[in-house]
C-alpha positions in Angstrom: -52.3 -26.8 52.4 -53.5 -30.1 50.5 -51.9 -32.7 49.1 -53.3 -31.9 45.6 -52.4 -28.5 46.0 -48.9 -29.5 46.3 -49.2 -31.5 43.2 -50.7 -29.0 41.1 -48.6 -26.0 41.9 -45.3 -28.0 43.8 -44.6 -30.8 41.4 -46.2 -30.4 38.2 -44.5 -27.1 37.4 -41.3 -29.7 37.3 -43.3 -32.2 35.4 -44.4 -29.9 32.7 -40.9 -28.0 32.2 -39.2 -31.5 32.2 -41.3 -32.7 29.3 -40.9 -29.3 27.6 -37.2 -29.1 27.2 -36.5 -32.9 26.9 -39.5 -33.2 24.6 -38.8 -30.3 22.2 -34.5 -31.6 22.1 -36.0 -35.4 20.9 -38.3 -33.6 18.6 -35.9 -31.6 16.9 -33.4 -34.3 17.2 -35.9 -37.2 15.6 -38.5 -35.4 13.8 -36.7 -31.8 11.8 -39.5 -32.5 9.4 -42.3 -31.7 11.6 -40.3 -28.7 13.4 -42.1 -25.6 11.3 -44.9 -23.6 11.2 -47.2 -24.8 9.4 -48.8 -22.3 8.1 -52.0 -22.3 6.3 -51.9 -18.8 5.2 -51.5 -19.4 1.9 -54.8 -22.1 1.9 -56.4 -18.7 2.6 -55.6 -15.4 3.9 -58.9 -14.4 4.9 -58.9 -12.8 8.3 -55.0 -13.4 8.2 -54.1 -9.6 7.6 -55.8 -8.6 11.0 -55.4 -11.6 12.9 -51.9 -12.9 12.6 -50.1 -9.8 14.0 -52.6 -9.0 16.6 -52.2 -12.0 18.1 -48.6 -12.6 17.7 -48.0 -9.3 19.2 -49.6 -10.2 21.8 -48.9 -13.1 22.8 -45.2 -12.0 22.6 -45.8 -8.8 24.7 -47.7 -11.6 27.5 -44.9 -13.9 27.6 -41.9 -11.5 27.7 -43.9 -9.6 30.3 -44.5 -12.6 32.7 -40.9 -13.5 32.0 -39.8 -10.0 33.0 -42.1 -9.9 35.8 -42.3 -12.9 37.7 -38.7 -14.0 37.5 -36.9 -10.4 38.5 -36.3 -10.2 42.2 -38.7 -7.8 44.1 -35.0 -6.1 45.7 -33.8 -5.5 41.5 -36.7 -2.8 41.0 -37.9 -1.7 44.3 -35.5 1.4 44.1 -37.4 2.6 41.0 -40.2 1.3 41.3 -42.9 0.0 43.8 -44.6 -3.3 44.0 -48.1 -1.3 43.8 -47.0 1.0 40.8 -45.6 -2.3 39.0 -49.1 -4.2 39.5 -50.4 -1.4 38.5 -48.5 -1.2 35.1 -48.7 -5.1 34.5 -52.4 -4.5 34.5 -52.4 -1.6 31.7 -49.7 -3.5 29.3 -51.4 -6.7 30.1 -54.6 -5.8 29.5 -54.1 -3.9 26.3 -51.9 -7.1 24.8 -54.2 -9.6 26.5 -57.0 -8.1 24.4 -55.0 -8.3 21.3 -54.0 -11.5 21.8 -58.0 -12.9 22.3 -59.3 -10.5 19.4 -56.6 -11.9 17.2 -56.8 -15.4 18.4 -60.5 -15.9 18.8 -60.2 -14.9 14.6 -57.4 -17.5 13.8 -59.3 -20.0 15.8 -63.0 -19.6 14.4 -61.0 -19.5 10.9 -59.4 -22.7 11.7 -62.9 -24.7 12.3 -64.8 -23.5 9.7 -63.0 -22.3 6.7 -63.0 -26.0 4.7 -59.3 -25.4 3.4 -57.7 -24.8 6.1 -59.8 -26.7 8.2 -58.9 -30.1 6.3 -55.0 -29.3 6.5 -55.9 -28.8 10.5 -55.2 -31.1 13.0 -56.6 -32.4 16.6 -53.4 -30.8 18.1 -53.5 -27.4 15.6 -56.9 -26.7 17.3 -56.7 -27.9 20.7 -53.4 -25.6 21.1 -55.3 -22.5 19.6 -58.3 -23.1 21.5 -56.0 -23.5 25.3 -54.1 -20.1 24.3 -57.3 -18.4 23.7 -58.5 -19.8 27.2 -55.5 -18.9 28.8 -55.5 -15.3 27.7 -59.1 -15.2 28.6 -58.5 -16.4 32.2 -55.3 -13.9 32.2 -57.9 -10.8 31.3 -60.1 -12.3 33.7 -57.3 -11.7 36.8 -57.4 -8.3 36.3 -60.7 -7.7 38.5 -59.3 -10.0 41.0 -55.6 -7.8 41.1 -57.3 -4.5 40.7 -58.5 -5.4 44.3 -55.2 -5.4 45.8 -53.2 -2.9 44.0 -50.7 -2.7 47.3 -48.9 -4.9 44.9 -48.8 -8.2 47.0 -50.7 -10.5 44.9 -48.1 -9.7 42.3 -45.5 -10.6 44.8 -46.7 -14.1 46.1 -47.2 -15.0 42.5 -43.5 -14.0 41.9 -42.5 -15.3 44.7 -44.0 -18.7 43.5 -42.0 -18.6 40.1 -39.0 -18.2 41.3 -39.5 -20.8 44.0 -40.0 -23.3 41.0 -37.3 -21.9 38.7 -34.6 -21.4 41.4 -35.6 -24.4 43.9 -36.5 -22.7 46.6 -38.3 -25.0 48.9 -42.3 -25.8 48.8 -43.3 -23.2 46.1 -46.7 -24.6 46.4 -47.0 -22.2 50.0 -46.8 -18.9 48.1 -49.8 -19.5 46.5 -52.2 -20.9 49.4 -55.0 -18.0 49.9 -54.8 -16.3 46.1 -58.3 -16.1 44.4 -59.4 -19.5 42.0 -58.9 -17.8 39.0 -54.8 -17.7 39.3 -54.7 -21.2 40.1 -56.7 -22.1 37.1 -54.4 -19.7 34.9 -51.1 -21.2 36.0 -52.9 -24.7 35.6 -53.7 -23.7 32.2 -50.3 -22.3 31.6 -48.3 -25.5 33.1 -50.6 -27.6 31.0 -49.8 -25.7 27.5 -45.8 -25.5 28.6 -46.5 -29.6 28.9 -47.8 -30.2 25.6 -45.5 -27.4 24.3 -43.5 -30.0 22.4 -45.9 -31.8 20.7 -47.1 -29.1 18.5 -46.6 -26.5 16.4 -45.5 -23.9 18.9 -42.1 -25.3 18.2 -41.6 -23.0 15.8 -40.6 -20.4 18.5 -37.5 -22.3 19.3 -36.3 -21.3 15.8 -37.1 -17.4 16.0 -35.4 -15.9 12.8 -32.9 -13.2 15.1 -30.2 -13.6 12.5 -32.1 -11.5 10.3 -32.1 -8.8 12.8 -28.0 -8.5 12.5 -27.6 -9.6 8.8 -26.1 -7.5 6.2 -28.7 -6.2 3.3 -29.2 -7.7 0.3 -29.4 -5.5 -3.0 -31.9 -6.9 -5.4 -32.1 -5.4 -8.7 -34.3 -5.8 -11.3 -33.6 -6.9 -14.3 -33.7 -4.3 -17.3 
C-alpha cells in the first residue's frame, strides 16, 4: 500500500470532515446572510417543474442510502439479511435514484450555463458544486458494472468496512480499500472532495432542513368574503 494511497483514503477523509463541520459552524456563526438557498427559480422556472424534484429525490434517497449502508455494522443485518442480497438491493435503489438524480441534475446544470437570467445571478462556486454532484452520481452509476461482478456481497463490505474505520477510528482505514476496482477510489475521492468544499457553498442549506413543519399544527386560512 502507498504512501499516497494512505493520504487519499487514510487522512484526507479526516481533512475533509474537519473542514466540513468547523467550516459550516464559522459560516453560520459569521456569515447567516449567505446561509440560504439561493434559489433562482423564480429568474425562471423553465425546466424547474421536472428537474428540481427529480434530482432532490435523488440525491436524498443516495445520501440516506450510503448513510444507512456503509455505517450499519455487517453483524446488525446479517440475521435478515445477506451481504449478497444487500449489494444486490443497493444496486436496484441506487441505480433507479442515481438515474434521477443525473437526469434531474444534468437539467438544473445545462439550465444554469445557458439560460442568461439565471446564469448572471450564478456563481463560480453555484456551477462548480452542480457540475461535481453530477460527476459524482455519474461515477456512482458507473460502480454498478464493477459490483454486479461480485454480487457475494464483499465489495460492499470492504467499502463498509472502510467507513466505519474513518468514522469510528479504527486503525489504517486506508487497508480496506487496497485491491477495489479505480472507479471507487475516484468516487470516494469525488465524494471527500465535495464533503470538503461542503461549507463554502450553497449546500448549506441542508443543515437547515425545514422538519418542524413535519410536526407543526395546521393553519386555517380563510378567504376573505
Amino acid at each position: 500500500m502507498s504512501y499516497l494511497h494512505t493520504l487519499l483514503f487514510g487522512l484526507y477523509p479526516y481533512l475533509a470532515g474537519t473542514v466540513f463541520l468547523i467550516g459550516s459552524l464559522l459560516r453560520f456563526d459569521h456569515g447567516q446572510y449567505t446561509w440560504k438557498t439561493g434559489s433562482s427559480q423564480m429568474l425562471s422556472s423553465k425546466r424547474m417543474r421536472w428537474a428540481s424534484p427529480l434530482f432532490h429525490v435523488g440525491i436524498l434517497v443516495i445520501f440516506f442510502g450510503h448513510l444507512v449502508g456503509l455505517l450499519t455494522p455487517h453483524w446488525m443485518y446479517e440475521p435478515f439479511i445477506s451481504a449478497g442480497n444487500k449489494q444486490i438491493m443497493a444496486i436496484l435503489v441506487g441505480g433507479i435514484a442515481g438515474v434521477m438524480c443525473l437526469v434531474g441534475g444534468t437539467m438544473l446544470l445545462v439550465r444554469r450555463l445557458t439560460d442568461p437570467r439565471v446564469k448572471a445571478t450564478s456563481s463560480h462556486m453555484d456551477n462548480l458544486i452542480l457540475l461535481l454532484l453530477v460527476v459524482q452520481v455519474t461515477l456512482g452509476l458507473l460502480t454498478i458494472p464493477a459490483a454486479m461482478q461480485h454480487l457475494d456481497g464483499g465489495v460492499m463490505l470492504r467499502l463498509a468496512q472502510w467507513a466505519q474505520a474513518i468514522v469510528f477510528f479504527q486503525g489504517n482505514a486506508a487497508a480496506h480499500l487496497v485491491g477495489l476496482s479505480w472507479i471507487y477510489h475516484i468516487h470516494i475521492f469525488i465524494g471527500l472532495t465535495i464533503i470538503l468544499i461542503f461549507p463554502f457553498t450553497r449546500l448549506v442549506h441542508a443543515w437547515s432542513a425545514p422538519l418542524g413543519y413535519l410536526g407543526r399544527r395546521y393553519q386555517i386560512v380563510r378567504r376573505r368574503a
